[in-house]
Structures are given as structure tokens and as C-alpha cells.
C-alpha positions in Angstrom: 0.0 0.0 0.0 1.0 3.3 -0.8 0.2 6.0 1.3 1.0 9.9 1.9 0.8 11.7 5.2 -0.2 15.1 5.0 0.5 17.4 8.1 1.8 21.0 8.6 2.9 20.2 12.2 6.0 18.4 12.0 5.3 16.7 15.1 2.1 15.2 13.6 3.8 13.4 10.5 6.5 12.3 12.7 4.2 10.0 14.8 2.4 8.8 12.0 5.0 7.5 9.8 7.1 6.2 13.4 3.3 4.3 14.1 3.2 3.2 10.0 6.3 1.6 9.4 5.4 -0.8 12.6 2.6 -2.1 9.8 2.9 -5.0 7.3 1.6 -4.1 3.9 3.2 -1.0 3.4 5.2 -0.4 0.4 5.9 3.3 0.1 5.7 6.1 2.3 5.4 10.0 1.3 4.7 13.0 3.3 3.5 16.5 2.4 3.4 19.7 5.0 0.3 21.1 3.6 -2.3 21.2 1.0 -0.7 22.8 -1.8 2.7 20.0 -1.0 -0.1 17.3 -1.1 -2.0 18.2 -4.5 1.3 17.4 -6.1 2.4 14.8 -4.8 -0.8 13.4 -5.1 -0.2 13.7 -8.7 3.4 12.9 -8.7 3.3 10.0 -6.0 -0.4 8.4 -6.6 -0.7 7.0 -3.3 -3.2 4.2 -2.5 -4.1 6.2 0.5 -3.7 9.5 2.5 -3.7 10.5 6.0 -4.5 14.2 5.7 -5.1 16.5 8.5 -7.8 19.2 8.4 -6.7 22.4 9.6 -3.5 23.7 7.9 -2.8 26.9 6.4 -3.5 28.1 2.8 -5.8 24.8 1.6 -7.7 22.9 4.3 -7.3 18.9 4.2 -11.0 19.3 3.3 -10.4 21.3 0.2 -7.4 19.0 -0.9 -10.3 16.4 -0.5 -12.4 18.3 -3.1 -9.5 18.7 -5.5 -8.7 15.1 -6.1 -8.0 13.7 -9.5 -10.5 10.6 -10.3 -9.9 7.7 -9.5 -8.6 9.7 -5.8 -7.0 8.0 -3.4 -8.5 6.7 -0.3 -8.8 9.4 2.7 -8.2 8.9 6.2 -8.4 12.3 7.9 -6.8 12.8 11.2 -7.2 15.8 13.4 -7.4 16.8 17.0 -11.1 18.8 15.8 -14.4 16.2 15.7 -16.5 19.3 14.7 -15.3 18.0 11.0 -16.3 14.6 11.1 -19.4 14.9 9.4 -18.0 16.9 6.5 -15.1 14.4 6.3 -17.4 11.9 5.5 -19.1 13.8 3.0 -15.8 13.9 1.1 -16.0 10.3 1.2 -13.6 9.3 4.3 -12.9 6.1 4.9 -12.1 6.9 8.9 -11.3 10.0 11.4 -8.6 9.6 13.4 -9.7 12.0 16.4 -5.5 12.8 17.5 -4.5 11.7 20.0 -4.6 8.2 18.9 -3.2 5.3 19.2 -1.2 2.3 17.3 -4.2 0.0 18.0 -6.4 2.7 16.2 -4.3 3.1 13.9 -4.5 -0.5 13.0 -8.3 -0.2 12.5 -8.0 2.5 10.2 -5.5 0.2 7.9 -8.0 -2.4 8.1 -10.5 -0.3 6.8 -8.0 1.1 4.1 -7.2 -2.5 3.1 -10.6 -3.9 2.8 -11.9 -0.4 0.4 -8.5 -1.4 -1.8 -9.0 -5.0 -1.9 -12.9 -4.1 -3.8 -11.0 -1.9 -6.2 
């Protein structure tokens, strides 16, 4: 699986891709610090998946979400802000990952991610 984690806090993307590389399955691994970043590598990369945060500066995880080329990848959005939720999911979210979470969560979320690929 191919997957890109998209994050303007530094912090963020380092946990994620530390809790990532624990997991089987997972054959590349990208990041991007913000919306604009992701959009090309997006393009560039064509990840299976992306973990995309909401809030970040200049284009909102929810408006890279919008701007997806067909056939987009999967989206897992994780933020510390459950107010989203609901519009996440209207962009076609495959989980929310409320932060802080957890490897064990994480896990769940990769299950979720492999089952949606495995019907493609």
C-alpha cells in the first residue's frame, strides 16, 4: 500500500510515519506539509491512501479532499477537531482519526483502508 501523510505540524507526520512503518503491507511512504505540497504529490506520487489533516494553512485537508483527480486515493483524515467529522465523510472518508490516537487505532484505520482497496 501506498500511502502519503499530509501534516503541517511536524510533530504530527512524525508519529504517524514512526506508528506506519510498525505495519505490514506498506510499500511506500510519502509526506506532504500542507495542502498545496499534497495536491502534487498526489499527482506525482499516486498513493493508494492519505492520511491528511484538516486544519492547515492556505488549503484545508477538506479542500485537498475536493481537489482530487478521479480515481482519488483513499482518505483517512486525522485531526485533533471532531467538529469535521461529518463533512469528512461527506468527502468520502474512509475513517477519522480523532488525534491523540493510538497504534491499536491506527490498526483499525489500515483495516479499513485494506478492505476499500482489496474491492477496487
Amino acid at each position: 500500500m501506498r500511502l502519503l501523510i499530509v501534516d503541517d505540524e511536524r510533530p504530527a507526520r512524525d508519529k504517524l510515519r514512526r506508528l506506519l512503518v510498525q505495519e505490514s503491507g506498506i510499500t511506500a511512504l510519502e509526506e506532504a506539509r500542507d495542502g498545496v505540497e499534497a495536491l502534487e504529490k498526489i499527482a506525482a506520487f499516486t498513493p493508494d491512501a492519505v492520511f491528511l489533516d484538516i486544519q492547515m494553512p492556505e488549503v484545508s485537508g477538506l479542500e485537498v479532499a475536493a481537489s482530487l483527480p478521479q480515481p482519488a486515493p483513499l482518505l483517512v483524515f486525522v485531526t485533533a477537531y471532531d467538529e469535521y467529522a461529518v463533512r469528512a465523510f461527506d468527502a468520502n472518508a474512509i475513517d477519522y482519526l480523532l488525534k491523540p490516537y493510538d497504534q491499536a487505532r491506527l490498526q483499525r484505520a489500515l483495516q479499513r483502508l485494506r478492505e476499500r482497496l482489496a474491492l477496487r
